[in-house]
N, CA, C and O atoms as a CHARMM CRD file, in Angstrom:
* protein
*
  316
    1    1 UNK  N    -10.32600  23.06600   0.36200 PROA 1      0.00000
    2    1 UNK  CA    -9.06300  22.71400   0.96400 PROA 1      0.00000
    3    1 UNK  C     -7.97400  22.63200  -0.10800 PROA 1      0.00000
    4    1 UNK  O     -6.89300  23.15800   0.15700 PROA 1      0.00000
    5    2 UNK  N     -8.14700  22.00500  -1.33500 PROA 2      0.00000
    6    2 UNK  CA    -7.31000  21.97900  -2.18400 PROA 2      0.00000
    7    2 UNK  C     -7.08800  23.59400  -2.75200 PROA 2      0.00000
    8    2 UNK  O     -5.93000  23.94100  -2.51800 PROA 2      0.00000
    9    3 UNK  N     -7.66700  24.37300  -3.24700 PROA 3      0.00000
   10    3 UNK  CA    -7.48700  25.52000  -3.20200 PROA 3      0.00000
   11    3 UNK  C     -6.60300  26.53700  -2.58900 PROA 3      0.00000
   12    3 UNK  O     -5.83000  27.39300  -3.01900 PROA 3      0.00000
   13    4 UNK  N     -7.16900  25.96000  -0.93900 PROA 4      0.00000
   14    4 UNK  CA    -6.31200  26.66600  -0.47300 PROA 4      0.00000
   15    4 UNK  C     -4.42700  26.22100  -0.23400 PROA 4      0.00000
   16    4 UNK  O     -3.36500  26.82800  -0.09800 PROA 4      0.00000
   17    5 UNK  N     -4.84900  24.98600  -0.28900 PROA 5      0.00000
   18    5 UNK  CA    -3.16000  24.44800  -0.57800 PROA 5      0.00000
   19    5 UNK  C     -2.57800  24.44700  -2.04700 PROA 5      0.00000
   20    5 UNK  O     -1.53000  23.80400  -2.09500 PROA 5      0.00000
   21    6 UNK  N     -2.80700  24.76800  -2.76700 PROA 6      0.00000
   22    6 UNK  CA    -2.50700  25.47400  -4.39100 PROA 6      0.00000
   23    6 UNK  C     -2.04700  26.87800  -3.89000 PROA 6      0.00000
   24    6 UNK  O     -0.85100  27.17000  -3.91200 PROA 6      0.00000
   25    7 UNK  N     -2.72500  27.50100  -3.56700 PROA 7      0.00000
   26    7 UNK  CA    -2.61100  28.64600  -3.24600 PROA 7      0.00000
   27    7 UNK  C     -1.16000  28.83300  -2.30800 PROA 7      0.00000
   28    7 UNK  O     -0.53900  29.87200  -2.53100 PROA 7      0.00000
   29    8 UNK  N     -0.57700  27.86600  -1.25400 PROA 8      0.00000
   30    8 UNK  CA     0.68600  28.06600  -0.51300 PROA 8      0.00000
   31    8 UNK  C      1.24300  27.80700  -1.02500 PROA 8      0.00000
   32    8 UNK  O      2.13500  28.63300  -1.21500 PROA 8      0.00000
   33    9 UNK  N      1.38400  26.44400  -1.81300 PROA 9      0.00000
   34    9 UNK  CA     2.11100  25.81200  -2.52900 PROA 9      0.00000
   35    9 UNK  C      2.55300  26.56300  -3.85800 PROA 9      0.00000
   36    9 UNK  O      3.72500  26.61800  -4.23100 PROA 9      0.00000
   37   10 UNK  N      1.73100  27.00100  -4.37100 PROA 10     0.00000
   38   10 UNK  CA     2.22800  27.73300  -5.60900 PROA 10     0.00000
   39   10 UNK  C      2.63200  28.96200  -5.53900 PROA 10     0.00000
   40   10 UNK  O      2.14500  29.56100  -4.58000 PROA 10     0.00000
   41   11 UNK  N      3.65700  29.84100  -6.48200 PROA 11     0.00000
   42   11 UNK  CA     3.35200  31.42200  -7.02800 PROA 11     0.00000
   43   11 UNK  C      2.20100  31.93700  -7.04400 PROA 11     0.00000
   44   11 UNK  O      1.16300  31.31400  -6.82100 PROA 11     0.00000
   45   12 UNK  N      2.28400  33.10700  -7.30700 PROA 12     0.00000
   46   12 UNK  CA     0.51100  33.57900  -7.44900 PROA 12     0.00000
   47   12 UNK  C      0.55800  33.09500  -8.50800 PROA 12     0.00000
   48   12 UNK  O     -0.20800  32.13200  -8.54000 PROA 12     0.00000
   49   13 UNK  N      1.42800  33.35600 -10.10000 PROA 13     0.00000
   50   13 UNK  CA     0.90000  33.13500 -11.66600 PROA 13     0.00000
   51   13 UNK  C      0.11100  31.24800 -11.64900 PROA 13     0.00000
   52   13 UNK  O     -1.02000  30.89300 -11.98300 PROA 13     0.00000
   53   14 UNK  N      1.20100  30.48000 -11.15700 PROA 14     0.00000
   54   14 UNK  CA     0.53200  29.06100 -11.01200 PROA 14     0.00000
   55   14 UNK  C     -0.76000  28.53400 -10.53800 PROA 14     0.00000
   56   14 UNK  O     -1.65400  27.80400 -10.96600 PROA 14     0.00000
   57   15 UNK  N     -0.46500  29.25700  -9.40100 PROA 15     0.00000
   58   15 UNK  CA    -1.89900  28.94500  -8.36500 PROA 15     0.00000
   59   15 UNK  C     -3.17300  29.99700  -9.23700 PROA 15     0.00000
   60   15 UNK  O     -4.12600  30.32600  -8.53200 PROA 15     0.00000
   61   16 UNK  N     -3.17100  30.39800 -10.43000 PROA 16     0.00000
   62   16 UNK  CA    -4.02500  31.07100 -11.05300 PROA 16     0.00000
   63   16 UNK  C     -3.81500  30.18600 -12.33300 PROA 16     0.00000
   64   16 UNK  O     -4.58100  30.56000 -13.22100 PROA 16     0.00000
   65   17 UNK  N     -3.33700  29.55000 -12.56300 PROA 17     0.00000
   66   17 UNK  CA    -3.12200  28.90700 -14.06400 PROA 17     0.00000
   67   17 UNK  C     -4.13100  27.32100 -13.55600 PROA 17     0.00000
   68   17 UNK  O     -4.38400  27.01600 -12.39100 PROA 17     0.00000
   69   18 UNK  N     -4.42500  26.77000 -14.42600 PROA 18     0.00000
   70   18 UNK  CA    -4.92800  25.22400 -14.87100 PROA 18     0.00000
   71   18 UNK  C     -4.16200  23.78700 -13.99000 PROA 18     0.00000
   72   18 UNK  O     -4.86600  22.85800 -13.59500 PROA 18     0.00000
   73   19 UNK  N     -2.96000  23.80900 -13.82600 PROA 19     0.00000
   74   19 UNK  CA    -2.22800  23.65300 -13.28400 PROA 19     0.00000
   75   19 UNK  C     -2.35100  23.09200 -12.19600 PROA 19     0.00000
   76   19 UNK  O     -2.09500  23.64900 -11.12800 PROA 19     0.00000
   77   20 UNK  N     -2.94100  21.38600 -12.35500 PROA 20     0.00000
   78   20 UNK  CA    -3.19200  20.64600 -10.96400 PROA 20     0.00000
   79   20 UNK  C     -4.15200  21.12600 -10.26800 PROA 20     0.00000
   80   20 UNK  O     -3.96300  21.51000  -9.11400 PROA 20     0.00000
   81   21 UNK  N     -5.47600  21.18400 -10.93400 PROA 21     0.00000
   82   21 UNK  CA    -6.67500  21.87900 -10.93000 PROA 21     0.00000
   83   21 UNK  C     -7.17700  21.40900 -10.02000 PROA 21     0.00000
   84   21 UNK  O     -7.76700  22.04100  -9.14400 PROA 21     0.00000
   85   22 UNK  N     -7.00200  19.98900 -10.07500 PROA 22     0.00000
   86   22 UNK  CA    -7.89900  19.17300  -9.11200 PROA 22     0.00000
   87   22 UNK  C     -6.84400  18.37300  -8.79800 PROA 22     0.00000
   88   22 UNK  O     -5.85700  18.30200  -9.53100 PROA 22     0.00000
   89   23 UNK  N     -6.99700  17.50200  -7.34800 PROA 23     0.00000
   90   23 UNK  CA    -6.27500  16.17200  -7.25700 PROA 23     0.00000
   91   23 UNK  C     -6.26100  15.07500  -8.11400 PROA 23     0.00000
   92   23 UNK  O     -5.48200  14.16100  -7.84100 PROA 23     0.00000
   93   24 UNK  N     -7.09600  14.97300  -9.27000 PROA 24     0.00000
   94   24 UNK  CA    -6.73300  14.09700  -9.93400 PROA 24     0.00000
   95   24 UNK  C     -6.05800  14.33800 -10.67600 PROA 24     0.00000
   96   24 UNK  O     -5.40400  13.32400 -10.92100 PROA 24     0.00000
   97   25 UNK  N     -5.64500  15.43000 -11.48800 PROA 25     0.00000
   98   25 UNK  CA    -5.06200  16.20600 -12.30400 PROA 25     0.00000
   99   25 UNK  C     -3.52200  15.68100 -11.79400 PROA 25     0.00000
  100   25 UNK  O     -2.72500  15.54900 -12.72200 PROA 25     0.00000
  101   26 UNK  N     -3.01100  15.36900 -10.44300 PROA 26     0.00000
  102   26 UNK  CA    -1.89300  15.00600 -10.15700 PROA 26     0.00000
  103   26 UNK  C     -1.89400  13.19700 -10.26000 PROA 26     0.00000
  104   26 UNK  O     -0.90800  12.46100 -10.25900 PROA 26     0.00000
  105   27 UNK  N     -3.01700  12.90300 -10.32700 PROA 27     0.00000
  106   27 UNK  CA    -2.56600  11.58700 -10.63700 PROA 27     0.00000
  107   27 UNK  C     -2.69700  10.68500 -12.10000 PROA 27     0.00000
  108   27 UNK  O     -2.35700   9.54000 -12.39500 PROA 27     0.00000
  109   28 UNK  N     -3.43800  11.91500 -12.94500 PROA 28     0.00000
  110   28 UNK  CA    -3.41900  11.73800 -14.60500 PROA 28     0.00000
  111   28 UNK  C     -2.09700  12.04600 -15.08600 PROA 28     0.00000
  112   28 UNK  O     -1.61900  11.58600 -16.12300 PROA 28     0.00000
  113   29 UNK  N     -1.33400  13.10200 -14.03600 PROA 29     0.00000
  114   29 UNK  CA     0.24700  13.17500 -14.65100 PROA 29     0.00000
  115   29 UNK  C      1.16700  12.28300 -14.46600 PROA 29     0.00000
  116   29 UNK  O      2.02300  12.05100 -15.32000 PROA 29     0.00000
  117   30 UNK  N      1.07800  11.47500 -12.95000 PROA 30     0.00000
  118   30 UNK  CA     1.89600  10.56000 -12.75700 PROA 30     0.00000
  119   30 UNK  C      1.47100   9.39700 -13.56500 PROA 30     0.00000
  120   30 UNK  O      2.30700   8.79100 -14.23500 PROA 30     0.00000
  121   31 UNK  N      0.28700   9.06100 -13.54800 PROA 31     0.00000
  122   31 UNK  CA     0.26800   8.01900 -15.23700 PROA 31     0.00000
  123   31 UNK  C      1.03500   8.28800 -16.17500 PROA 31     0.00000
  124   31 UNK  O      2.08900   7.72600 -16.47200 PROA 31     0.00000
  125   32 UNK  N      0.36600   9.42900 -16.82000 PROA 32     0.00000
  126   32 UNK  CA     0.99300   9.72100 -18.31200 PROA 32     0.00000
  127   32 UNK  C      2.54100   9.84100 -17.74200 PROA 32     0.00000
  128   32 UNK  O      3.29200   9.87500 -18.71700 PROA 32     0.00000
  129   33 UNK  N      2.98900   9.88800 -16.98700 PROA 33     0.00000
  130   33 UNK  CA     4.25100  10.02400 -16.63300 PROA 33     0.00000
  131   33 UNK  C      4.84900   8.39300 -16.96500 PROA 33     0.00000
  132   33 UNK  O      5.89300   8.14200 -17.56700 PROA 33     0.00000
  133   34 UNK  N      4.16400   7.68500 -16.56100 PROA 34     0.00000
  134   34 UNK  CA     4.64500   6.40900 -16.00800 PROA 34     0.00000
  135   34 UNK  C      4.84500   5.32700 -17.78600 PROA 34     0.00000
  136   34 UNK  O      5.63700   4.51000 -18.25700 PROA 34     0.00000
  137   35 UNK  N      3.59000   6.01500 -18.18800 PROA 35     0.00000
  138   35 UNK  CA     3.69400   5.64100 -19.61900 PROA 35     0.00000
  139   35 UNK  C      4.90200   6.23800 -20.34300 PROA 35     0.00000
  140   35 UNK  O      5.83600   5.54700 -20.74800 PROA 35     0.00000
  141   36 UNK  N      4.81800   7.69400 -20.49300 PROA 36     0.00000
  142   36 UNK  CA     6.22200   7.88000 -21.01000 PROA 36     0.00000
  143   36 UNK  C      7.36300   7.67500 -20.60800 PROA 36     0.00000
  144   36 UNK  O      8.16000   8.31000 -21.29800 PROA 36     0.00000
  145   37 UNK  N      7.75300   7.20600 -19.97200 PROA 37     0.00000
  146   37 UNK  CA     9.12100   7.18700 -19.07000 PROA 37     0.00000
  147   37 UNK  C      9.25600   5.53700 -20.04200 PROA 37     0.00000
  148   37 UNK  O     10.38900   5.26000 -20.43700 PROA 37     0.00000
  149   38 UNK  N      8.15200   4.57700 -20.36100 PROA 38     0.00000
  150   38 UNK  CA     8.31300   3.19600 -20.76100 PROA 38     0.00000
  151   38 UNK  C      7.80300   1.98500 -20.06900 PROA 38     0.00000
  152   38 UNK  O      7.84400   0.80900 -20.43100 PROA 38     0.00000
  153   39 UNK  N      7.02500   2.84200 -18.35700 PROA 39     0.00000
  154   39 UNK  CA     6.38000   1.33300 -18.32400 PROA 39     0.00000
  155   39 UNK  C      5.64300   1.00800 -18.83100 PROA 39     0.00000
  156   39 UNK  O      4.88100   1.83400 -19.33300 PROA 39     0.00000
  157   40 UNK  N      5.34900  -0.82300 -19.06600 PROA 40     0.00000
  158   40 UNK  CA     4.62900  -1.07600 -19.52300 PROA 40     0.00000
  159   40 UNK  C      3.37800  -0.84300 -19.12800 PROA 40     0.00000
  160   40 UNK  O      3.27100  -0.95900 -17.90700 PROA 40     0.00000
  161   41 UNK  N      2.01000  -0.45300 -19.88400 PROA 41     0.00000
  162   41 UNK  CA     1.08700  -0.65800 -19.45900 PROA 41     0.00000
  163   41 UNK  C      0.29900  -1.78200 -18.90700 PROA 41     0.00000
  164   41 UNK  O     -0.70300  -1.47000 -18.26400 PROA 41     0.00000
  165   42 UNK  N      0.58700  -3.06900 -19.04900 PROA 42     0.00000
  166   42 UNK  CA    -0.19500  -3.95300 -17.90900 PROA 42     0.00000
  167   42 UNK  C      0.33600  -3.09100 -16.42600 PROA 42     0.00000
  168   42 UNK  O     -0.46700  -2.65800 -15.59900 PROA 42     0.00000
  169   43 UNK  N      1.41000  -2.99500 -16.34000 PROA 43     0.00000
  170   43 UNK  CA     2.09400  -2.79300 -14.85600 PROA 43     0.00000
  171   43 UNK  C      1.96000  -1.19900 -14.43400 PROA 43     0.00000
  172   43 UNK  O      2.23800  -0.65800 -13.36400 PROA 43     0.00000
  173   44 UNK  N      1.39500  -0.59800 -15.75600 PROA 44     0.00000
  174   44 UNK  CA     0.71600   0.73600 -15.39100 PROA 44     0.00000
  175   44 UNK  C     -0.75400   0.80100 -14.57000 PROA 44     0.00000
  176   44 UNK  O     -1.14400   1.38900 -13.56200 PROA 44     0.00000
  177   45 UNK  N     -1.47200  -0.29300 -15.72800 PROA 45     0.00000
  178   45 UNK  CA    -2.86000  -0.23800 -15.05600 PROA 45     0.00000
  179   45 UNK  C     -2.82700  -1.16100 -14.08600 PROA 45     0.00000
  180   45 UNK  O     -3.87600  -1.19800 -13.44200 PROA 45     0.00000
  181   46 UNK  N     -1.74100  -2.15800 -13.64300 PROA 46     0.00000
  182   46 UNK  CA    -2.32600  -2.25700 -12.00600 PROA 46     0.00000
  183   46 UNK  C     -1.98900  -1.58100 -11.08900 PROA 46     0.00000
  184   46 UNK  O     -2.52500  -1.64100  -9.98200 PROA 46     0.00000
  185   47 UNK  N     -0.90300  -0.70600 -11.43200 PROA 47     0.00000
  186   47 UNK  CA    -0.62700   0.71500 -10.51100 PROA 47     0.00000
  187   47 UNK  C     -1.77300   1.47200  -9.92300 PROA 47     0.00000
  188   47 UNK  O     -2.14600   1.59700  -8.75600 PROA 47     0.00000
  189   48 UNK  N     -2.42000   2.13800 -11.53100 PROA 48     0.00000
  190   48 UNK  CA    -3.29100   2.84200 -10.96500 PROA 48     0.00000
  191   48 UNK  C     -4.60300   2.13600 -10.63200 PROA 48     0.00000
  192   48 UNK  O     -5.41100   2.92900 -10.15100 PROA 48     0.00000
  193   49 UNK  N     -4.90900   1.30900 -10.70400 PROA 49     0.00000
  194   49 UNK  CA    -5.96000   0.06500 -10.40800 PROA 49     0.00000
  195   49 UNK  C     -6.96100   0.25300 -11.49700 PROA 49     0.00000
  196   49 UNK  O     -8.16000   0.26800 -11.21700 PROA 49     0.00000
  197   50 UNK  N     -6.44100   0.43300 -13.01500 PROA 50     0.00000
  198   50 UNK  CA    -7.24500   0.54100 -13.98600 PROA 50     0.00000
  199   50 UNK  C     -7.00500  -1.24800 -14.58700 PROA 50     0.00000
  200   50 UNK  O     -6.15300  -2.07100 -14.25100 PROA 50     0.00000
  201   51 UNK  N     -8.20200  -1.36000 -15.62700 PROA 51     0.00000
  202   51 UNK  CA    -7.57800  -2.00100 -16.57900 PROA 51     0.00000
  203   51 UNK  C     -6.94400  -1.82400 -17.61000 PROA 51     0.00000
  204   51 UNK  O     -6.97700  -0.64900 -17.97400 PROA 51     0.00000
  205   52 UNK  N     -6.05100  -2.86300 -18.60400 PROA 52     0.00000
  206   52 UNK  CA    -5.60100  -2.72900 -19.46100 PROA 52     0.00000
  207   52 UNK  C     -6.22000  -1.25500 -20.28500 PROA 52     0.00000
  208   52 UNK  O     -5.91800  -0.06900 -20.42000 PROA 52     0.00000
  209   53 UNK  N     -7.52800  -2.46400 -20.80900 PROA 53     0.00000
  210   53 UNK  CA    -8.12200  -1.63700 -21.71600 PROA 53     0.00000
  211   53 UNK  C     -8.93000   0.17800 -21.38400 PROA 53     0.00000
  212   53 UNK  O     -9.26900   0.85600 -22.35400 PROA 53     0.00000
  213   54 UNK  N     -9.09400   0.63900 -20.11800 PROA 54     0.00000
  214   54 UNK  CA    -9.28000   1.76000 -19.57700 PROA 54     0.00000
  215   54 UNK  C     -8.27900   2.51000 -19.56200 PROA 54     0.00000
  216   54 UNK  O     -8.39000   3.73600 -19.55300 PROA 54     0.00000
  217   55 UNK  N     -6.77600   1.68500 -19.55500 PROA 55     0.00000
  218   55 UNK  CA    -5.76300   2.94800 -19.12000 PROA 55     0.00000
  219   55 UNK  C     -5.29200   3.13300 -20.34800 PROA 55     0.00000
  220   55 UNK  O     -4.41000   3.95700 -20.59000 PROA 55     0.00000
  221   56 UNK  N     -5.92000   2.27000 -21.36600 PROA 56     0.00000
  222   56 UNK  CA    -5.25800   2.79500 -22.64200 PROA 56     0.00000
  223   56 UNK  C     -6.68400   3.65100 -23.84700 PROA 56     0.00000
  224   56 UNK  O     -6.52000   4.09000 -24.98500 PROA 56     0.00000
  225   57 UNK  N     -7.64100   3.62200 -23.22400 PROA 57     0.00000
  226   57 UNK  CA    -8.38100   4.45300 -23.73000 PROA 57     0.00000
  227   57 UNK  C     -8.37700   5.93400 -23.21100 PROA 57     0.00000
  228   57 UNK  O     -8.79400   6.88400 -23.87300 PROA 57     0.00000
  229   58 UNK  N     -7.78300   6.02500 -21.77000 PROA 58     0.00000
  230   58 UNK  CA    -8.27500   7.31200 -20.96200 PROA 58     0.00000
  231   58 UNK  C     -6.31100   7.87600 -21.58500 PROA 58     0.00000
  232   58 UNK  O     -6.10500   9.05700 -21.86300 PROA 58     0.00000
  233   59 UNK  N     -5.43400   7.06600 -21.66200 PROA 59     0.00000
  234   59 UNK  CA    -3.86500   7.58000 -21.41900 PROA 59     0.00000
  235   59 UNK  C     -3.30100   7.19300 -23.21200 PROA 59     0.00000
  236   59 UNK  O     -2.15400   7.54200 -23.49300 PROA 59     0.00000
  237   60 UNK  N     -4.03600   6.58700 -24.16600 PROA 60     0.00000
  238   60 UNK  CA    -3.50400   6.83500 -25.16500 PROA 60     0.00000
  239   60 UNK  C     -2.90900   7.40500 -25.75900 PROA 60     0.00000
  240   60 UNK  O     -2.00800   6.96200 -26.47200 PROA 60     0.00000
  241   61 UNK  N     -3.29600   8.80000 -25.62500 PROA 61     0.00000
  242   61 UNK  CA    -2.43800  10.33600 -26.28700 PROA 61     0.00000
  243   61 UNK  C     -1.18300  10.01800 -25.91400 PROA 61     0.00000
  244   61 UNK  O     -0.22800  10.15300 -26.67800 PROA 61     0.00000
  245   62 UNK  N     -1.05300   9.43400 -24.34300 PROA 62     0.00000
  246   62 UNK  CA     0.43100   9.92000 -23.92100 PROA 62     0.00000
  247   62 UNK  C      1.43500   9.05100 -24.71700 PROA 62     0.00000
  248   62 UNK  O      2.61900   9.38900 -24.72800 PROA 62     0.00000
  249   63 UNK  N      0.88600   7.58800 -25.60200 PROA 63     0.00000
  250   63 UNK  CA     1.59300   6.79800 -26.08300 PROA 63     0.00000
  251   63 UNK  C      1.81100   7.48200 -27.87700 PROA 63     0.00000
  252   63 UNK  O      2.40400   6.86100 -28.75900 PROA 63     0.00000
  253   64 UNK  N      1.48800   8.17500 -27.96700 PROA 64     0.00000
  254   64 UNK  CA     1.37600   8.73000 -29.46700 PROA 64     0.00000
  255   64 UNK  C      3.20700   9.46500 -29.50700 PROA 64     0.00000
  256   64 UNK  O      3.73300   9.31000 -30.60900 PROA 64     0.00000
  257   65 UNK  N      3.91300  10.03400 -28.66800 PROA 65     0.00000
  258   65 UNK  CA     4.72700  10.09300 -28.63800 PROA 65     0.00000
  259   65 UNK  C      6.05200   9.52200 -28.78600 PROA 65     0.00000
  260   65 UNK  O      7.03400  10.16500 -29.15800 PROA 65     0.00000
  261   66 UNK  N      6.04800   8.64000 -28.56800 PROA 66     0.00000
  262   66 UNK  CA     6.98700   7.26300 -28.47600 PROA 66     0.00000
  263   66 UNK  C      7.29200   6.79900 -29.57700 PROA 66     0.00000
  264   66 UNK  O      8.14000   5.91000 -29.50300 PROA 66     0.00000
  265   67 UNK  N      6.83100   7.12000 -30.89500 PROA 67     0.00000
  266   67 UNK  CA     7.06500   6.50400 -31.78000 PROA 67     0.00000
  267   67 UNK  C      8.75100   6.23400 -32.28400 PROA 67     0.00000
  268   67 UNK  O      9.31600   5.16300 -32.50400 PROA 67     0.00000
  269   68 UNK  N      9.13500   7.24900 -32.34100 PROA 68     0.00000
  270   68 UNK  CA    10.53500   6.98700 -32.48100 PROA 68     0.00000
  271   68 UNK  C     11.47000   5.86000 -31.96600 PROA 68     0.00000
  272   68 UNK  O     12.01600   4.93900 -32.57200 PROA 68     0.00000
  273   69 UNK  N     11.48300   6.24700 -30.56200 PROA 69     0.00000
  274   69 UNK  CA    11.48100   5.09200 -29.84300 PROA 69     0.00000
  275   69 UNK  C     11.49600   3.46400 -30.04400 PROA 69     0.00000
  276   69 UNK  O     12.33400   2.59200 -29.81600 PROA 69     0.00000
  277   70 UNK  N     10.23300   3.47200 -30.55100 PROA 70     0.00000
  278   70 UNK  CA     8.85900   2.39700 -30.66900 PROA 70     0.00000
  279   70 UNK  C     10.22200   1.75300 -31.89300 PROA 70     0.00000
  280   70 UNK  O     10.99200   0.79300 -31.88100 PROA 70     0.00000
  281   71 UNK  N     10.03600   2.52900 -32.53700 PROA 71     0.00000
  282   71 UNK  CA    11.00400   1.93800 -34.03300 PROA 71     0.00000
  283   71 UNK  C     12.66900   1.67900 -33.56300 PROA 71     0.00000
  284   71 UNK  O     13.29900   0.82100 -34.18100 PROA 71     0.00000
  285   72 UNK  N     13.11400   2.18900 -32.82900 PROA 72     0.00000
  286   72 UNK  CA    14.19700   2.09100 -32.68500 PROA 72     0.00000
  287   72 UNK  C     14.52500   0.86900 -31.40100 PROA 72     0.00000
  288   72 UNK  O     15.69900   0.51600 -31.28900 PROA 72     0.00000
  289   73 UNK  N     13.51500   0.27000 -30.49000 PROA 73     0.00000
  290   73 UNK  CA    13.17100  -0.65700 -30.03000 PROA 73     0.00000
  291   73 UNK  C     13.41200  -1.75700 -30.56900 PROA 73     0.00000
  292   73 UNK  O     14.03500  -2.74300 -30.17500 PROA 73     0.00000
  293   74 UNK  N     12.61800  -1.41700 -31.95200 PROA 74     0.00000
  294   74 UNK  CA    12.01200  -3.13400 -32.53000 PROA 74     0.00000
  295   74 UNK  C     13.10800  -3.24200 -33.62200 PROA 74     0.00000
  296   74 UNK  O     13.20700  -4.23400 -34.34500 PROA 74     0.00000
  297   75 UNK  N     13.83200  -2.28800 -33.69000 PROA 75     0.00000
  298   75 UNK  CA    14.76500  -2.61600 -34.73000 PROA 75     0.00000
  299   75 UNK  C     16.30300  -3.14200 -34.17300 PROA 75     0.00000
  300   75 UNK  O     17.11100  -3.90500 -34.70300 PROA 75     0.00000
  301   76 UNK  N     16.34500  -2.45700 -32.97100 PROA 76     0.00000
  302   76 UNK  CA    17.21700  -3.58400 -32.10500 PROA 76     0.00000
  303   76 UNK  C     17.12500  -4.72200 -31.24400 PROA 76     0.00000
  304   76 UNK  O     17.97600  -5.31000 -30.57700 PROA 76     0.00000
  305   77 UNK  N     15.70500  -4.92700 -31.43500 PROA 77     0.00000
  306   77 UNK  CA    15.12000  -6.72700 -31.27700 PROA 77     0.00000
  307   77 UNK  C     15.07000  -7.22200 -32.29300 PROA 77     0.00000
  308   77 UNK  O     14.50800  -8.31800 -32.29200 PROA 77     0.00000
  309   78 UNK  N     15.52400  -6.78600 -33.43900 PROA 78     0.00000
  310   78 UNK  CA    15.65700  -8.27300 -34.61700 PROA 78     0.00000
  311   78 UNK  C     16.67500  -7.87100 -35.19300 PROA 78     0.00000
  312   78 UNK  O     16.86600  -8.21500 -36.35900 PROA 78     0.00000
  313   79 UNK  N     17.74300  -6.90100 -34.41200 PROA 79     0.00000
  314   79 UNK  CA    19.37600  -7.57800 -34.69500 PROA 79     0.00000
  315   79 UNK  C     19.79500  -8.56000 -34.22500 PROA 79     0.00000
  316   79 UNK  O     20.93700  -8.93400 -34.49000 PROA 79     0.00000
């Protein structure tokens, strides 16, 4: 069933690419989404009904990005 709704839903090149492979595949993006955008992760993992420590072992990568950020955060919390 999913297949075949990839298949309407997409182009042919997409619906042949990796590309929301599976249904979970759409809800590992809206995480990592949810992480990068800045929520916090407590309020991530009760979203997705993970814990702390699961959503930051399975969604870590997505926090490796942020660094910039991360610094430019903490440096305008101790002005």
């Amino acid at each position: 069933m999913w297949a075949q709704a990839r298949k309407i839903a997409f182009v042919e090149d997409v619906a042949n690419s990796p590309l929301a492979k599976r249904p979970y595949d759409l809800r590992h993006a809206c995480v990592s989404m949810w992480l990068n955008a800045g929520v916090e992760p407590p309020r991530v993992a009760e979203w997705a009904g993970h814990s702390v420590r699961v959503l930051l072992e399975v969604y870590a990568k997505c926090l490796d990005s942020g660094e910039q950020l991360a610094r430019q955060r903490v440096e305008q919390a101790l002005r």
